[in-house]
C-alpha positions as CSV (number, residue, x, y, z in Angstrom):
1,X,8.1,-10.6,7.6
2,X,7.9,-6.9,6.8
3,X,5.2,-5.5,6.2
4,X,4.0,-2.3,4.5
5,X,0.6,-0.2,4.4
6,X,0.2,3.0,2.4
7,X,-0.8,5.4,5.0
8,X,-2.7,8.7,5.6
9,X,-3.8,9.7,9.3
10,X,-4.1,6.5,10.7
11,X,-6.3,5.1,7.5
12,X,-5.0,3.3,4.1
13,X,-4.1,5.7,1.8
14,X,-6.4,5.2,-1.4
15,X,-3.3,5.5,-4.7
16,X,-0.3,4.0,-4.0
17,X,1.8,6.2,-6.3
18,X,0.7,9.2,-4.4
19,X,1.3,8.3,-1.0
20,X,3.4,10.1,1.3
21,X,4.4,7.4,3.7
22,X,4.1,3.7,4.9
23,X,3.2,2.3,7.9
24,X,5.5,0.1,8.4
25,X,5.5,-3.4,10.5
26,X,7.8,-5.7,11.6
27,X,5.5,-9.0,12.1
28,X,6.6,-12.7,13.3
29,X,4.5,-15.5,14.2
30,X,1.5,-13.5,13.3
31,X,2.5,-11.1,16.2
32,X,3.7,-7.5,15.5
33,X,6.8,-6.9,16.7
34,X,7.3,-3.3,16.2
35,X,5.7,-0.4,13.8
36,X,7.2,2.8,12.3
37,X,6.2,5.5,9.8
38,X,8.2,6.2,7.0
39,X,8.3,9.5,4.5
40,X,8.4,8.7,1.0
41,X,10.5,12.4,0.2
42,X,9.1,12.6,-3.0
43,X,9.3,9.1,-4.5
44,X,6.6,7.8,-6.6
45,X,4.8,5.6,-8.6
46,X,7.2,2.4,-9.7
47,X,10.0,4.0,-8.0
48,X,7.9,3.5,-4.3
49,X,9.0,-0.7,-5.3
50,X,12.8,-0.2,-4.7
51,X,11.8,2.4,-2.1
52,X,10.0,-0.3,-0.2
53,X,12.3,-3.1,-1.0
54,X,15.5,-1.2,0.5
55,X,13.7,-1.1,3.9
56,X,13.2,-4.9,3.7
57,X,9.7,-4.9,2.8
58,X,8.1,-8.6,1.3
59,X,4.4,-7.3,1.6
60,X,2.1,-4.3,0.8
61,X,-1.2,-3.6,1.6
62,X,-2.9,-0.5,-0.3
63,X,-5.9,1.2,-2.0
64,X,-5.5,1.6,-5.7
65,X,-2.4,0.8,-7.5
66,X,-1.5,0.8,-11.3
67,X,-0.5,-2.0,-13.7
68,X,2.8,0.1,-13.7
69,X,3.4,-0.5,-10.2
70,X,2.1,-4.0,-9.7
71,X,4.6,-5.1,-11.7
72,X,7.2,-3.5,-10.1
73,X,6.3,-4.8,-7.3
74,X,6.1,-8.4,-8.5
75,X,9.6,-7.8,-9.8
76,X,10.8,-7.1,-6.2
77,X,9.7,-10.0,-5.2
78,X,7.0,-8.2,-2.5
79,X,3.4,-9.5,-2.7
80,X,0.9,-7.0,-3.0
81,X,-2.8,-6.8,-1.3
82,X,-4.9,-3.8,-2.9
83,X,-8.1,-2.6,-2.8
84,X,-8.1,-2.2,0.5
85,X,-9.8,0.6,2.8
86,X,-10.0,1.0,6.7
87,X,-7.9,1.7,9.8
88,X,-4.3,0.6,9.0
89,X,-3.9,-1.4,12.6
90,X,-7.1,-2.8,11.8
91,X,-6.2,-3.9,8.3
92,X,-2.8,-5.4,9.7
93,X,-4.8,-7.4,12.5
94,X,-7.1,-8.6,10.1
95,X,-4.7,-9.8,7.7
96,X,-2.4,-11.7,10.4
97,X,-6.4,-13.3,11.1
98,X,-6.4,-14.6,7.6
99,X,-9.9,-11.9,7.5
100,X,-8.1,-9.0,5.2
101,X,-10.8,-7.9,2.7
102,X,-9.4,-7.2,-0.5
103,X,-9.8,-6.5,-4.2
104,X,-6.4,-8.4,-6.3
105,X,-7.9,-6.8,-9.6
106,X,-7.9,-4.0,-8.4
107,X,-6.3,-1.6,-10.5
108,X,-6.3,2.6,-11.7
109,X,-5.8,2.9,-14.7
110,X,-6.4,6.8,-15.4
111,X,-2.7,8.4,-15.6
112,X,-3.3,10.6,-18.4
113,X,-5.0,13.0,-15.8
114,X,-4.9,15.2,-12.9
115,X,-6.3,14.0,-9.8
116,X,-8.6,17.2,-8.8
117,X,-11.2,17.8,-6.5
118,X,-13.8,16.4,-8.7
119,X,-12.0,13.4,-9.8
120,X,-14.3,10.3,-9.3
121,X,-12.4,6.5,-9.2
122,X,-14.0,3.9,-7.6
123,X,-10.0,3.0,-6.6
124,X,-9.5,6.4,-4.0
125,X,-11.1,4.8,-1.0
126,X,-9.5,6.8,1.5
């Protein structure tokens, strides 16, 4: 399995079509194997699904996500846990425990805006 956390200094990045890179892990037997971090250069939004599929990815964990890019994600076949916040090697252990906390309605909904300083959204939990 290949699995992929939005990331942002060591924590999961709250809005998936913003994030700048992945944590990604390599996990078998519910043991990691191996870990890297991987730039997104740019790519966003539903785009981040192919993105994630050509590194072999079957499973994201993130913060808040859009309808947009659930369903992108559901149409590369990769199953998706938002609504999650914390330490990303935290969030990994505790979902190869069965223990992940997380929100599957979870969704932003609020494109028509600029995220700015004063922006308030109960899905930016980073």
């Amino acid at each position: 399995m290949k699995l992929a956390v939005t990331h942002e200094e060591g924590n999961v990045f709250g809005h998936f079509g913003h994030t700048e890179e992945f944590k990604i892990f390599e996990v078998e037997d519910g043991k990691i194997l191996s870990s890297e971090i991987v730039k997104t250069n740019g790519v966003g939004h539903g785009a981040l699904a192919n993105f994630l599929k050509n590194y072999g990815v079957d499973t994201l964990i993130c913060g808040g996500i859009g309808a947009g890019a659930k369903m992108a994600l559901s149409e590369q076949g990769i199953t998706l846990y938002p609504g999650v916040v914390g330490n990303v090697e935290q969030v990994v252990e505790d979902f190869l425990a069965k223990k992940l906390q997380y929100h599957p309605d979870e969704e932003c909904n609020h494109h028509s805006h600029e995220h700015g300083e004063d922006h308030e959204c109960h899905c930016h939990k980073s």
